[in-house]
MARVO-486065 format. One line per field, with one value per residue: x, y, z of N, C-alpha, C in turn; residue number from 1. Coordinates in Angstrom, 3 decimals, decimal comma, padded with zeros to 6 digits. Example, Ala and Ser with C-alpha at 12.3 -4.5 7.8 and 13.67 -1.06 7.14 Angstrom:
BEGIN
nu <- (013,190; 012,850);
nv <- (-005,690; -002,250);
nw <- (007,800; 007,080);
cau <- (012,300; 013,670);
cav <- (-004,500; -001,060);
caw <- (007,800; 007,140);
cu <- (013,200; 012,900);
cv <- (-003,300; 000,030);
cw <- (007,800; 007,870);
nuvex <- (1; 2);
END
This chain:
BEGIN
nu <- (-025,838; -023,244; -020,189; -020,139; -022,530; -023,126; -021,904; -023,466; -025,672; -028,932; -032,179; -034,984; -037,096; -039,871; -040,722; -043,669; -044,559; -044,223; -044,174; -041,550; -038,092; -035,495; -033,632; -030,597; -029,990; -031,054; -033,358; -033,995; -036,820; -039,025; -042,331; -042,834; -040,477; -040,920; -042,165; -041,604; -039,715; -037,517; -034,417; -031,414; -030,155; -029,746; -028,347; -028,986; -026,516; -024,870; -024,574; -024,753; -027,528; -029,238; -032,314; -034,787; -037,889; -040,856; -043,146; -043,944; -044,054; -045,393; -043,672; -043,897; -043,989; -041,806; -041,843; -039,748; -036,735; -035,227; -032,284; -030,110; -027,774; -028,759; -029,166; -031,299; -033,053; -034,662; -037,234; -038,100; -040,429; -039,369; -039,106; -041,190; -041,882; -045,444; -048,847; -051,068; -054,002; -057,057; -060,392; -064,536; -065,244; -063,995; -064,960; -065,963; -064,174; -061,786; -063,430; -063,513; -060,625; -060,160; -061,437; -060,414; -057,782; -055,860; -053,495; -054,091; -052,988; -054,995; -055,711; -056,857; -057,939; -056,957; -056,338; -053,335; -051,584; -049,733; -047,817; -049,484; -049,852; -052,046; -054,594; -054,448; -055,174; -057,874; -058,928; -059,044; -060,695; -063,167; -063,330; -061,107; -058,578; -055,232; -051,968; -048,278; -046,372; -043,583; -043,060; -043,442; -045,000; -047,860; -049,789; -053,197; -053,664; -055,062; -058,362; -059,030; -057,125; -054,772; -053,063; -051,267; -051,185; -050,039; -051,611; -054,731; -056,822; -058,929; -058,487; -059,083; -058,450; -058,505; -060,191; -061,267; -061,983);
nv <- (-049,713; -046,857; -046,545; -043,619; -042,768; -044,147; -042,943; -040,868; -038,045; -039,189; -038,520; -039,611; -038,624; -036,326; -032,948; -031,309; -028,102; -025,087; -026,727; -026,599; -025,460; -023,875; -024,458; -025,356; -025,437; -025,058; -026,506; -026,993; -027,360; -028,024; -028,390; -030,814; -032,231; -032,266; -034,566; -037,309; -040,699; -042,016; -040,458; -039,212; -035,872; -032,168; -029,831; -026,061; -024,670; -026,927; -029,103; -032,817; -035,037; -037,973; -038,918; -041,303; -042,072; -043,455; -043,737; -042,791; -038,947; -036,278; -033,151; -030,324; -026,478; -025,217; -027,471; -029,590; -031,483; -034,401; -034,807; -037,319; -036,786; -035,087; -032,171; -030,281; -029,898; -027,059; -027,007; -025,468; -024,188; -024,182; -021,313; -022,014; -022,759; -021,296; -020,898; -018,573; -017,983; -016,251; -014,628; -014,166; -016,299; -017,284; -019,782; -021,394; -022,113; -023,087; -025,057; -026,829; -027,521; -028,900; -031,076; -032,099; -033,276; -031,486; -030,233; -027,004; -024,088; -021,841; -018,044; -015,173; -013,831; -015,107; -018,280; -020,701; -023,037; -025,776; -025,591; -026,378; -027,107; -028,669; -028,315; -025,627; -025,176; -025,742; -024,753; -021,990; -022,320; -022,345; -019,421; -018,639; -016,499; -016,563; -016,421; -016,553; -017,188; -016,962; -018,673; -020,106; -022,907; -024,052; -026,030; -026,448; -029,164; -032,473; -032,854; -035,097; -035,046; -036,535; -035,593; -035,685; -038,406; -041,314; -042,546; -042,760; -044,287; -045,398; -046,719; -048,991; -046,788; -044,778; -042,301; -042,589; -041,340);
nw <- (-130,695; -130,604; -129,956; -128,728; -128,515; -126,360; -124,148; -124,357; -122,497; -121,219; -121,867; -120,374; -119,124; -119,468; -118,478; -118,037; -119,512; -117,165; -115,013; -114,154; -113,188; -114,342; -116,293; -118,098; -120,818; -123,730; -126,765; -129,817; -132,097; -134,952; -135,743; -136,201; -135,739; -133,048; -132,557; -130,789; -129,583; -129,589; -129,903; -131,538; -130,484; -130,572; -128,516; -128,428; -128,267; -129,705; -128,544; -128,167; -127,332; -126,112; -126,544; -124,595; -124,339; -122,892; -124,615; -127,613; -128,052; -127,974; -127,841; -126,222; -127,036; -124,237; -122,602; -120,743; -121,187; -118,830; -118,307; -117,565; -116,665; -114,555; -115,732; -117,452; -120,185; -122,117; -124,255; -127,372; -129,886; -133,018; -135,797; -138,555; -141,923; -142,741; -143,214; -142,892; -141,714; -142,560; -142,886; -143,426; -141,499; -139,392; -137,561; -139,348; -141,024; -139,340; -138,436; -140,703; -141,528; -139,311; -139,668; -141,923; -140,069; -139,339; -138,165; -136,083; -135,068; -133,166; -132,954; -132,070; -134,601; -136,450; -137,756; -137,925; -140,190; -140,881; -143,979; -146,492; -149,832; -150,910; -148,681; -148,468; -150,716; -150,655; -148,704; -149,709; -151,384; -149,917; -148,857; -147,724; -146,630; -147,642; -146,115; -146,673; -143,770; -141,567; -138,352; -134,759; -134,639; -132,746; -132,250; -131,170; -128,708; -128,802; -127,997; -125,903; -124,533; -125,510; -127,126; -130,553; -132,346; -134,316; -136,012; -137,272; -135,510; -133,031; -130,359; -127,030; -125,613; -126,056; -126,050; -123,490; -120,599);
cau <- (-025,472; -022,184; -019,423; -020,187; -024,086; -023,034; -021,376; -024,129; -026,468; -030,210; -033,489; -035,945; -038,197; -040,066; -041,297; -044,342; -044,295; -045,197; -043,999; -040,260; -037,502; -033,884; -032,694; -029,185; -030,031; -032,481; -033,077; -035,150; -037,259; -039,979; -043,531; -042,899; -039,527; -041,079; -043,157; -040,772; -039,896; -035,937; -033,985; -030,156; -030,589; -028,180; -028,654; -028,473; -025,057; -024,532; -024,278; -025,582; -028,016; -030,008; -034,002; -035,470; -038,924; -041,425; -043,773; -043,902; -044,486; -045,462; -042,856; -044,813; -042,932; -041,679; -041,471; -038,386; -036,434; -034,617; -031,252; -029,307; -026,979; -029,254; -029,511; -032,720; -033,217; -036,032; -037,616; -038,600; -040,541; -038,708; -039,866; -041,103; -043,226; -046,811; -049,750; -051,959; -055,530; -058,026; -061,591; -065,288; -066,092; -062,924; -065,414; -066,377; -062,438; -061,560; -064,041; -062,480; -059,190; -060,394; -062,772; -059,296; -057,950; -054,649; -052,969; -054,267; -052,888; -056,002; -055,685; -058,273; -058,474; -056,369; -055,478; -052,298; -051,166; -048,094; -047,898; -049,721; -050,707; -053,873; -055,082; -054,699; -056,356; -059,389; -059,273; -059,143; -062,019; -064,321; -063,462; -060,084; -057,658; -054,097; -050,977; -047,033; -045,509; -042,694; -043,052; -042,966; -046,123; -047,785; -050,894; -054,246; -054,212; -056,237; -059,719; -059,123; -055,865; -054,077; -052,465; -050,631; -050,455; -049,801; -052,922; -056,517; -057,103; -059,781; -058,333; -060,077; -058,979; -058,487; -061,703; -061,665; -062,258);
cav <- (-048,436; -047,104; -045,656; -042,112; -042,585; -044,645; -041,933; -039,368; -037,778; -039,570; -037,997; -040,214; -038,488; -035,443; -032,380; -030,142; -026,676; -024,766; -027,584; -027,093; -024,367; -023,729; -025,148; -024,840; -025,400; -025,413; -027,524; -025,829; -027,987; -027,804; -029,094; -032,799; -032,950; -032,542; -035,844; -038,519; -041,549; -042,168; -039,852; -037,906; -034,466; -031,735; -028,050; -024,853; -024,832; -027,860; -030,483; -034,208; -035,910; -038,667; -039,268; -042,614; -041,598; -045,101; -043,673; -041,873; -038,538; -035,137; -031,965; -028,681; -025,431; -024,699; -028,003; -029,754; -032,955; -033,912; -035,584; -038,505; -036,530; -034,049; -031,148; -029,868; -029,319; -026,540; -027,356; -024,693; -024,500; -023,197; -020,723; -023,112; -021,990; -021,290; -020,711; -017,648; -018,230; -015,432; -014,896; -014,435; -017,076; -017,892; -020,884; -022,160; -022,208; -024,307; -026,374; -027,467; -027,931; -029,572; -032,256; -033,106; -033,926; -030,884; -029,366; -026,014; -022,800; -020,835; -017,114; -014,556; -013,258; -015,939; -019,726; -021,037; -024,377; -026,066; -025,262; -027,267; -026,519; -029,362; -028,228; -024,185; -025,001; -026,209; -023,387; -020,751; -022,705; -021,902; -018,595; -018,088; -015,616; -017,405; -015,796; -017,229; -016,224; -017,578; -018,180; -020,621; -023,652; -024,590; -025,815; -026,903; -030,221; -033,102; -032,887; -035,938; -034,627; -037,195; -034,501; -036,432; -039,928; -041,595; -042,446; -042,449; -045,130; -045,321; -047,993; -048,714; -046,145; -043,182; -042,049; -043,126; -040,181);
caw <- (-130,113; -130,812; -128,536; -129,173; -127,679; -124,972; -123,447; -124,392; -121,395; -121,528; -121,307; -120,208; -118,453; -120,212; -117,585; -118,753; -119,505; -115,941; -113,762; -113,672; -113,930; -114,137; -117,810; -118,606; -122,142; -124,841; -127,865; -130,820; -132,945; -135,812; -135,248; -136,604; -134,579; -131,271; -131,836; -130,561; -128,761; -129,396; -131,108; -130,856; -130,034; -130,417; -127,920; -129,032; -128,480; -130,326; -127,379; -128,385; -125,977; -126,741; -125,716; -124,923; -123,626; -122,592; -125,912; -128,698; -127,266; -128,394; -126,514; -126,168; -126,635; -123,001; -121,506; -120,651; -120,483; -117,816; -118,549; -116,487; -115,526; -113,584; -116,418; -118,089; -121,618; -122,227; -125,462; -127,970; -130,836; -134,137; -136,586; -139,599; -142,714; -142,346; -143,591; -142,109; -142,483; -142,607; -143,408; -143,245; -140,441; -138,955; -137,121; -140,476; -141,800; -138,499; -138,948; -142,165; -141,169; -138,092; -140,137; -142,030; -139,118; -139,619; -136,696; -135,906; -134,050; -133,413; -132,291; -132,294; -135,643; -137,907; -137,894; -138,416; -140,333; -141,891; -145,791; -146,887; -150,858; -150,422; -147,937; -148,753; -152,044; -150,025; -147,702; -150,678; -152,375; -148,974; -149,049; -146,958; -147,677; -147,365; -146,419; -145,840; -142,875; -140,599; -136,918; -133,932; -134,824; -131,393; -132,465; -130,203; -128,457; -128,934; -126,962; -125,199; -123,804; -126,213; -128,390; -131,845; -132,817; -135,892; -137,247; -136,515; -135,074; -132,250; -129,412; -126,406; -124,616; -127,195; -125,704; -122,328; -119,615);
cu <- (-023,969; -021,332; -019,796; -021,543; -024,201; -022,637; -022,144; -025,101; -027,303; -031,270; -034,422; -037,026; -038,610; -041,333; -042,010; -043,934; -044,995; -044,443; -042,665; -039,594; -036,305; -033,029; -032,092; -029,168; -030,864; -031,720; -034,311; -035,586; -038,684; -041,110; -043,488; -041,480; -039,793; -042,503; -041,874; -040,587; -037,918; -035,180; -032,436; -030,728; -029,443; -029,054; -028,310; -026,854; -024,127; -023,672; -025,385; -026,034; -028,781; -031,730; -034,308; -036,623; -039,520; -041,901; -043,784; -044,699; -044,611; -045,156; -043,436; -043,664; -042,490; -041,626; -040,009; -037,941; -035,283; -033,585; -030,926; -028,685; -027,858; -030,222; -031,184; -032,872; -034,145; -036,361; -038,348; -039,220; -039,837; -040,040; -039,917; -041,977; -044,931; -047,971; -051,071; -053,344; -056,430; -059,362; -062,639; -065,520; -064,783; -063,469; -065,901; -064,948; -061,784; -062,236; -063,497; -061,435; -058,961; -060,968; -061,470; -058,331; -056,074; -054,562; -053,344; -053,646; -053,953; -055,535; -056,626; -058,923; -057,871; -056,294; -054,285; -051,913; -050,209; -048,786; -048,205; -050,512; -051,673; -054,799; -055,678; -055,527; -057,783; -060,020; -059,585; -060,800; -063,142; -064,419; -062,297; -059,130; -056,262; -052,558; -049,607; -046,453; -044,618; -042,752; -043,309; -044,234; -046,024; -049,338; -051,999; -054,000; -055,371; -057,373; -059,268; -057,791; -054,736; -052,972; -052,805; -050,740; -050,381; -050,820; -053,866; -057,114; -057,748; -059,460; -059,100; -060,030; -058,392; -059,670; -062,223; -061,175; -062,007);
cv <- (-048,250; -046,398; -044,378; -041,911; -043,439; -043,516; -040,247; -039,324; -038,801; -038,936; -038,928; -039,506; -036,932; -034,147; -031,241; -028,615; -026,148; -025,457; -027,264; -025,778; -024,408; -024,422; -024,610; -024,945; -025,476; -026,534; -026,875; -026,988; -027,861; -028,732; -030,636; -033,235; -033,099; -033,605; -036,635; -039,185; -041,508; -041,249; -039,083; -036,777; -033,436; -029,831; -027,119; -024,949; -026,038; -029,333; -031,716; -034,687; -036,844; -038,570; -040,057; -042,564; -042,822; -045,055; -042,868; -040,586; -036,668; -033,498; -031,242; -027,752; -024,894; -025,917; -028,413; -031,348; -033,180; -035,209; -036,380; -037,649; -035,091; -032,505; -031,317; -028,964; -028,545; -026,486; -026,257; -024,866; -023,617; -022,347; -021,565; -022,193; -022,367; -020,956; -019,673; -017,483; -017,051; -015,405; -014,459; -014,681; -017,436; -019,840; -021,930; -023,027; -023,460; -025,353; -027,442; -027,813; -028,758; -031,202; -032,880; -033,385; -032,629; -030,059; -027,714; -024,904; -021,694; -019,230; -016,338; -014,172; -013,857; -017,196; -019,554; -022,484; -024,873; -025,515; -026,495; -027,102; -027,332; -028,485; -026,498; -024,083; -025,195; -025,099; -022,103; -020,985; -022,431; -020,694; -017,489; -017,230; -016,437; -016,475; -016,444; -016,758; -017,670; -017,675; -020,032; -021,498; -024,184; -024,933; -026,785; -028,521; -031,005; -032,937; -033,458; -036,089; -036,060; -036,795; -035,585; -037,466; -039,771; -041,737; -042,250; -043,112; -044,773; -046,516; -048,204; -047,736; -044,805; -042,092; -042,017; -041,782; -040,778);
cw <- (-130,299; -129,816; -128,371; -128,234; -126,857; -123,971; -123,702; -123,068; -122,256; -121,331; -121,242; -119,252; -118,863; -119,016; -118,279; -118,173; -118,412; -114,669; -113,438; -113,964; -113,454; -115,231; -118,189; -120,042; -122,800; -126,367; -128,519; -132,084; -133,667; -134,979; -135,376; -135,774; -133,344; -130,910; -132,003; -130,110; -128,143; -130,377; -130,543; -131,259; -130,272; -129,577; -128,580; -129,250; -128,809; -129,356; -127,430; -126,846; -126,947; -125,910; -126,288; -124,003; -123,992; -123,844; -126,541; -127,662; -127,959; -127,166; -126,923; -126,292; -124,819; -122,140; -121,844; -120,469; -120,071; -118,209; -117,505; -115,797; -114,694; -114,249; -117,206; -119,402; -122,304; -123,754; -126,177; -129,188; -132,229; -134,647; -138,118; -140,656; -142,516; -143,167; -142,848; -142,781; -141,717; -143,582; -143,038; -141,901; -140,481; -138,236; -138,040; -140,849; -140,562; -138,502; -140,088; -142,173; -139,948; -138,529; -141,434; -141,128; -139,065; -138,347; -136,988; -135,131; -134,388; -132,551; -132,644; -133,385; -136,947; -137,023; -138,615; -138,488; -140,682; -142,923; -146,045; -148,448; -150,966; -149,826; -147,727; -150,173; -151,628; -150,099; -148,910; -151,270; -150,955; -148,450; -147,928; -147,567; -146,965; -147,410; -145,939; -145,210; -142,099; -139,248; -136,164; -134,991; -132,948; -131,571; -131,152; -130,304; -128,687; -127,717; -126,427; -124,481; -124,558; -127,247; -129,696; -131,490; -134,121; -137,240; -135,957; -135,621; -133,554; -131,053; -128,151; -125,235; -125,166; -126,691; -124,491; -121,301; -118,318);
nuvex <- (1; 2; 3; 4; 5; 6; 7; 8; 9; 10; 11; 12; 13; 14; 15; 16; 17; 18; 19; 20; 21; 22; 23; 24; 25; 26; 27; 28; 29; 30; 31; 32; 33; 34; 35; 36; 37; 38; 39; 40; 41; 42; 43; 44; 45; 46; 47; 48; 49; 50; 51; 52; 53; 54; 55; 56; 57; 58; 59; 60; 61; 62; 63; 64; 65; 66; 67; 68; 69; 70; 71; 72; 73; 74; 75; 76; 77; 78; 79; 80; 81; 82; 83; 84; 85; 86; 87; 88; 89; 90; 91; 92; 93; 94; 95; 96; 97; 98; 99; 100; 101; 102; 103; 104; 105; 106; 107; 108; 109; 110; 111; 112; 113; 114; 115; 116; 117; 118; 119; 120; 121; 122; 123; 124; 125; 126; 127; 128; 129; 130; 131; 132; 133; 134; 135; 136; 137; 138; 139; 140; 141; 142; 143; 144; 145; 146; 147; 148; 149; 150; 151; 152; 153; 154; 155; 156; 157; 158; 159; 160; 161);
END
């Protein structure tokens, strides 16, 4: 650790979206930055913190984490590139993107995924129409209230209710 992040705030403790309010600052990050465990941070207004959360941990748009020294960092999601999926059977098209195992944002009349050209070549080949747009990614939790991990892996309590 070096002098510089000794003397930075800490977030260790990460408060969901709903539960908390009054954040003096935000912090704006893409869909793959807001899975983390330890990482420096920098606020909108370009103020370093660090976060050392117990596990790897996936931040929602809107919650918050709550620094040492008292403050509360409300976590946003950026606008990243996308992929706007339309179609047919919108329940077919999720299915498919669900059964490779790819983060979804469902809304009523499109999905939305990273860019992914794999994965849009699929989708085209089952009969999606594919369009690129820009905007926040906030996609559906895991069933088992587990959101993200790393891999697939099934442990014994991946599953456990």
């Amino acid at each position: 650790m070096t002098q510089e992040t000794r003397s930075l705030p800490v977030a260790r403790e990460l408060l969901k979206a709903g539960t908390w309010t009054g954040a003096a600052e935000r912090c704006v990050l893409d869909y793959d930055g807001r899975f983390l465990r330890r990482k420096r941070l920098l606020t909108e207004d370009g103020q370093p913190f660090l976060v050392d959360l117990a596990q790897t941990t996936s931040l929602d748009h809107g919650d918050a984490l709550l620094l040492d020294d008292g403050r509360r960092v409300e976590i946003r999601a950026a606008a990243e590139t996308l992929l706007r999926v339309t179609g047919p059977s919108l329940a077919r098209l999720a299915w498919h993107i669900g059964n490779r195992h790819t983060p979804c944002q469902i809304a009523e009349d499109h999905l939305l995924i990273q860019n992914d050209p794999v994965i849009g070549h699929m989708l085209e080949h089952v009969g999606a129409t594919l369009t690129e747009v820009t905007a926040p990614f906030t996609p559906e939790g895991g069933a088992y209230g587990h959101g993200r991990t790393h891999s697939h892996e099934h442990g014994h309590t991946a599953h456990a209710h």
